[in-house]
N, C-alpha and C positions, 0 to 999 in steps of 0.2 A: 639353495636359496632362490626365490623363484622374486619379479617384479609384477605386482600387482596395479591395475590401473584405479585411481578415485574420478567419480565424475560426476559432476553437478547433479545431486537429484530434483524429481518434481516436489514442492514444497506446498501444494496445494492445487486444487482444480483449475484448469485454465490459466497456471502458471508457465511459461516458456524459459525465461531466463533466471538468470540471477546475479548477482552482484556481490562481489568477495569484500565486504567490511574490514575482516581483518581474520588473519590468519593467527590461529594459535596453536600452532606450531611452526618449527622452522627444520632445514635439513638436516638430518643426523638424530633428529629426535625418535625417541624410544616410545612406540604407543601402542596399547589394547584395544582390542575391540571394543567400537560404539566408544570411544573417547572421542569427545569434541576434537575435531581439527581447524574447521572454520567457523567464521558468523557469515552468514549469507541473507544479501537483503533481499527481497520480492518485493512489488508491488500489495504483497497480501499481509508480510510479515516478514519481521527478522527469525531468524531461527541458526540451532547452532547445526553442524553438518559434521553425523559422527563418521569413524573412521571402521570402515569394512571389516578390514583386517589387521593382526596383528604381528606391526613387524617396526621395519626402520623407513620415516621419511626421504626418500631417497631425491628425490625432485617438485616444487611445486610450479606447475608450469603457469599458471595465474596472477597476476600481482595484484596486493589489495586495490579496490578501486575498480578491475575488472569483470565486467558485465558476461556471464557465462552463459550458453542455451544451456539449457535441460539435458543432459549424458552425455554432454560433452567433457572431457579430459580436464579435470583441475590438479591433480599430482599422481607423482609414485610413490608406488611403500615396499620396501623389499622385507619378503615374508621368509617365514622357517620352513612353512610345508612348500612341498611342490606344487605349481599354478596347471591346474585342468585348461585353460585357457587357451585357445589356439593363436590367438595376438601375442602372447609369452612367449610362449614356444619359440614363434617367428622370431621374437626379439632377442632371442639366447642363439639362433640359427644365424640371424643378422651379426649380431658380434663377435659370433667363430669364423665369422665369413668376414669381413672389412671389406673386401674386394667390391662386396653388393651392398653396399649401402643406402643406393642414390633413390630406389622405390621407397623405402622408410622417410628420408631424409627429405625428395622429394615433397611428397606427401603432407609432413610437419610446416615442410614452408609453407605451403598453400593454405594453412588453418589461420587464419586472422581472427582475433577476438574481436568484440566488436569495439574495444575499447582503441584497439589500435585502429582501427579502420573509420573511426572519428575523429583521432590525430592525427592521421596523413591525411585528411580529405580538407579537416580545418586548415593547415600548415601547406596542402600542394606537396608532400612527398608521396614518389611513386615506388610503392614500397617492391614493385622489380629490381627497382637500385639499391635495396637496403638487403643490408646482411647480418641475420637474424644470431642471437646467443643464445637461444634459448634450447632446447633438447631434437636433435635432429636440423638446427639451423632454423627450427620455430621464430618469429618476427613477435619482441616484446614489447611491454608498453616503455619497459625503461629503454629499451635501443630507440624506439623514435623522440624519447625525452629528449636521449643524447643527443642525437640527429639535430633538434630544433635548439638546444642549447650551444651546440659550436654553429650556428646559424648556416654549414653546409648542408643545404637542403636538395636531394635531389628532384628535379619538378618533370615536368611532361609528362603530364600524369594522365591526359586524353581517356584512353577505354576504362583506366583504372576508379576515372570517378564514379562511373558509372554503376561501376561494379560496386563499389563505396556507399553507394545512394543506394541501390537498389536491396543491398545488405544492413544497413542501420537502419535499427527501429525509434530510433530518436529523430521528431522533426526538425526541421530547419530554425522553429523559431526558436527550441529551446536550448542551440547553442550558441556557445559565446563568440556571435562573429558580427558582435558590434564592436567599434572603439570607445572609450569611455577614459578620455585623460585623468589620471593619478597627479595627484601631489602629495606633498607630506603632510605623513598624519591621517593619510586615509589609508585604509584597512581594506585587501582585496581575502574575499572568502570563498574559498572553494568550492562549486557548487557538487555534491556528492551525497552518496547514503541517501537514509530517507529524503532530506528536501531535495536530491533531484531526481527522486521516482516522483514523489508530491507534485514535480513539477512539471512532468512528462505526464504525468495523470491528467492536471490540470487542466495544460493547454490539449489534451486529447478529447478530453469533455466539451471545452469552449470551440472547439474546431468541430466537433461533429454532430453536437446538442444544439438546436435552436432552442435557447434557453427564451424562455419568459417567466411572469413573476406576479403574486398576487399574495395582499395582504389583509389580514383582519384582527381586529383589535374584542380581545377577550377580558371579560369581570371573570375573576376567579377570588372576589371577597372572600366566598363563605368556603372555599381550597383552605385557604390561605386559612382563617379558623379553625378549621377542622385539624390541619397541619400541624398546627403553631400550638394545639391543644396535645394531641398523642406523640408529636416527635422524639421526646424526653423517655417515655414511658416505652417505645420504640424500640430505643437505639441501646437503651439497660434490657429489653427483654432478648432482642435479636443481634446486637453486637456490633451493628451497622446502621447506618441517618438513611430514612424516611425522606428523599428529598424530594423536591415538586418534580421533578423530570420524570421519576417515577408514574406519577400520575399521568404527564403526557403522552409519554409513552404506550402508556393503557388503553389513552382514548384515542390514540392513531391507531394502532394494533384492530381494536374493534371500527373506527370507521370505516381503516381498511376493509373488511370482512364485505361491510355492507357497499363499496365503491371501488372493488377488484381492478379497477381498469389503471388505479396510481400502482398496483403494486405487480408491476409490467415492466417486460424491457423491449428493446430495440433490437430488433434478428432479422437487418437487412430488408428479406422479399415480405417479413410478417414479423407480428407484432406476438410475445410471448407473455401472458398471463400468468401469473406463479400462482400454484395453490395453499403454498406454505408462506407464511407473513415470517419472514424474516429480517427484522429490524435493525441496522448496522447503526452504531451509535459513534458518531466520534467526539474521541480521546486525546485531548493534545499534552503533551512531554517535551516542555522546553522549545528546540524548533523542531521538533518531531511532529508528524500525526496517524492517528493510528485509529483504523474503523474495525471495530469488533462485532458482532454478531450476536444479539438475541435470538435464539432459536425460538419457535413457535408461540412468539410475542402474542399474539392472541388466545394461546389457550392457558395464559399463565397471572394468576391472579398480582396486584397492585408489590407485594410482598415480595415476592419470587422475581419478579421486574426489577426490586428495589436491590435485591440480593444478586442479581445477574451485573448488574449497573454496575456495584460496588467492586464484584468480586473482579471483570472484565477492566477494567478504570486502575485496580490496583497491578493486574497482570502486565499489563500496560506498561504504568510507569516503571513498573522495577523487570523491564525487559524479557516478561517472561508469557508473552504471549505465542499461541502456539497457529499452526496454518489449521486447524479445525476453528479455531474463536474466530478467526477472520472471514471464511469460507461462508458462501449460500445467501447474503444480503440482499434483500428485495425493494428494502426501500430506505431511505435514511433521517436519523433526527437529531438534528446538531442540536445541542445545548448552549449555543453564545451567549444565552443570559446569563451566565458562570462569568464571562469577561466586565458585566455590564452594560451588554450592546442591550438596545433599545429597537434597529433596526437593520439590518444585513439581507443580501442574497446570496445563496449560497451559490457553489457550484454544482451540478449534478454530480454523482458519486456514478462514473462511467461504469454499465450501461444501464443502470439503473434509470426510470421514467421520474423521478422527483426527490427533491432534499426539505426536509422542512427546518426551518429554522424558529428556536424557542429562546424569544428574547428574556429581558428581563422582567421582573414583575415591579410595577412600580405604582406608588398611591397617584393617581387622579382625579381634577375634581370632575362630575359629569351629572348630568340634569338625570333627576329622575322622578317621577310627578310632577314633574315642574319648578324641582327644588334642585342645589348644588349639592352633591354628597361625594364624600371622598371614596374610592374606591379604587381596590386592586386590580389592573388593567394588563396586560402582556399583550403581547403582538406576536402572532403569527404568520410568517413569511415562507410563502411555497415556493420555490424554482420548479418548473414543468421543463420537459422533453418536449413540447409544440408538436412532432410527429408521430409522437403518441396520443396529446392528450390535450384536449381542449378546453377552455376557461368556463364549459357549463358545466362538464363533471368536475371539475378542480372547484369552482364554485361551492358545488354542493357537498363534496369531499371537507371544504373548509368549514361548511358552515357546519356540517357533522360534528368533527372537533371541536367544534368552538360551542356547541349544546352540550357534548357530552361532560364538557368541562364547566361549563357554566351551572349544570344540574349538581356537581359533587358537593355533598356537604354531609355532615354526621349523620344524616338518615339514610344517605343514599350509597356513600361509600363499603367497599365491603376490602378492607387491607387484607382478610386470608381467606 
């Protein structure tokens, strides 16, 4: 019987880390190959994390909650074949030997997840004084729980912060090192999983986007007829709703085309122009959120948008989105008129150069020949990058969409 290493894979492009949600499995478990072992969360996507090989759970060295790089060591599984492996080897060498343990042993302690290396830095323990349970004397997240729960903490933590800081990729603001007095009947909630990569995304966006913001208020009357005529007839032929985002979507896609410079990101010494319009829509699930990817949104007719929308929206919520739906987003278009809002700014969708926000559609009254006439108005609200993109072409980017929408109507619409 040979012991096999599992180790975080990449779960999509420009992914680093990951994040163990939950483990499904535990030690002693019996498993196949490509059987789910964990859920692991990204920044891009949850996704479940199958198992190499088939054998026996022998150790998971990760605890849910814990934030992993990319091939780094998340368990063992001891297999029936023999391991080709030269790290094996060593480790069947290492345990006929006891004598030589301390370069293995060693070695394990010096590995800090980062989960641990944000509870000693929060709490001032200097984890040279701590002594690890984990495999080779590894430093867990549940040993420093311990540690802060019998409130013997050891401190003089001097080089070790440094080291702390210089290794966590979580900023300063977004951990919990305010006070905020409890009483009874208030409910403290763990910030984890999706809302605290949400939340790390967030303040990364607001910290390194000079955001600004620009609004314009759209007639989409004769949308809204056209719509309100075929949706029925639609949603019986095709199986899925026709709904107005659809249609926004279309006409940002093609402004895009003609105003290259919003569907751009941020690359430090230069500025990167993408050739491929790819549209990230988000998706919200409870206090989840979750950006999916319309691939080549401009070459894909009113239909095929409406079918991508649907199908991406349902993946979503019933957690079965994959790291390809999320992957290659160039530029973004929230949907907040689903909540009702009327007026929002988004946050940039990091490093993406703009967010558009599609409020709600509402009747108002507005002069037209010099008369009152009620009509269906939306508001359009752009967040810009500032160090991409200035308020003459977001200007004229705006005023695009807001023609291309204002023109749809049954003569002009083409659904396939």
């Amino acid at each position: 019987m040979a012991t096999e290493k599992i180790t975080m894979p990449q779960l999509g492009e420009s992914v680093t880390e990951g994040t163990i949600s939950t483990w499904l499995v535990k030690v002693g478990d019996q498993v196949t190959k490509y059987d789910p072992i964990a859920e692991v969360m990204t920044d891009k996507v949850n996704a479940e994390v199958p198992s190499s090989y088939t054998g026996i759970i022998k150790e998971l060295t990760a605890d849910e909650g814990d934030t992993v790089a990319v091939g780094e060591l998340i368990c063992y599984i001891d297999t029936e074949e023999p391991s080709n492996r030269t790290e094996s080897t060593e480790s069947k060498l290492a345990e006929a030997e006891p004598s030589k343990p301390t370069d293995v042993d060693d070695s394990m302690k010096k590995r800090y997840s980062p989960a641990v290396l944000r509870l000693a830095q929060e709490n001032d323990i200097n984890l040279e004084h701590v002594t690890g349970s984990g495999r080779g004397g590894r430093i867990t997240r549940k040993d420093i729980e311990k540690i802060i729960a019998s409130g013997e903490i050891p401190t003089d933590i001097g080089e070790m912060k440094e080291t702390i800081q210089g290794s966590s990729s979580t900023r300063d603001e977004t951990k919990n090192d305010i006070f905020v007095e409890t009483k009874a009947g208030d409910i403290e909630i763990p910030v984890k999983g999706v809302r605290k990569v949400i939340a790390e995304n967030m303040v990364k966006s607001k910290q390194e986007i000079p955001h600004a913001w620009m609004t314009v208020e759209v007639d989409v009357s004769d949308l809204v007829t056209y719509r309100n005529k075929v949706k029925n007839a639609f949603k019986k032929d095709e199986g899925f709703s026709l709904t107005y985002f659809s249609f926004f979507v279309k006409a940002v896609a093609q402004a895009l085309k003609e105003y290259p410079q919003l569907n751009s990101m941020w690359a430090g010494d230069k500025i990167i122009q993408k050739k491929d319009i790819h549209l990230s829509i988000a998706v919200a699930k409870e206090n989840e959120l979750f950006v999916p990817v319309i691939k080549h949104a401009d070459e894909k007719t009113v239909k095929a948008i409406a079918r991508d929308v649907h199908e991406l929206a349902m993946k979503a919520r019933n957690g079965k989105l994959t790291a390809q739906d999320m992957q290659g987003g160039t530029f973004t278009v929230n949907n907040t008129g689903s909540f009702g809002s009327i007026s929002s700014m988004g946050v940039i969708n990091y490093p993406q150069a703009a967010i558009l926000q599609v409020e709600s559609i509402v009747k108002r009254p507005v002069i037209i020949n010099d008369m009152f006439a009620a009509r269906d108005i939306v508001n359009l609200s752009l967040s810009l990058d500032h160090r991409i993109l200035d308020g003459l072409v977001c200007g004229r980017f705006l005023s695009r969409v807001k023609e291309i929408l204002e023109s749809m109507n049954e003569h002009t619409i083409n659904l396939y």
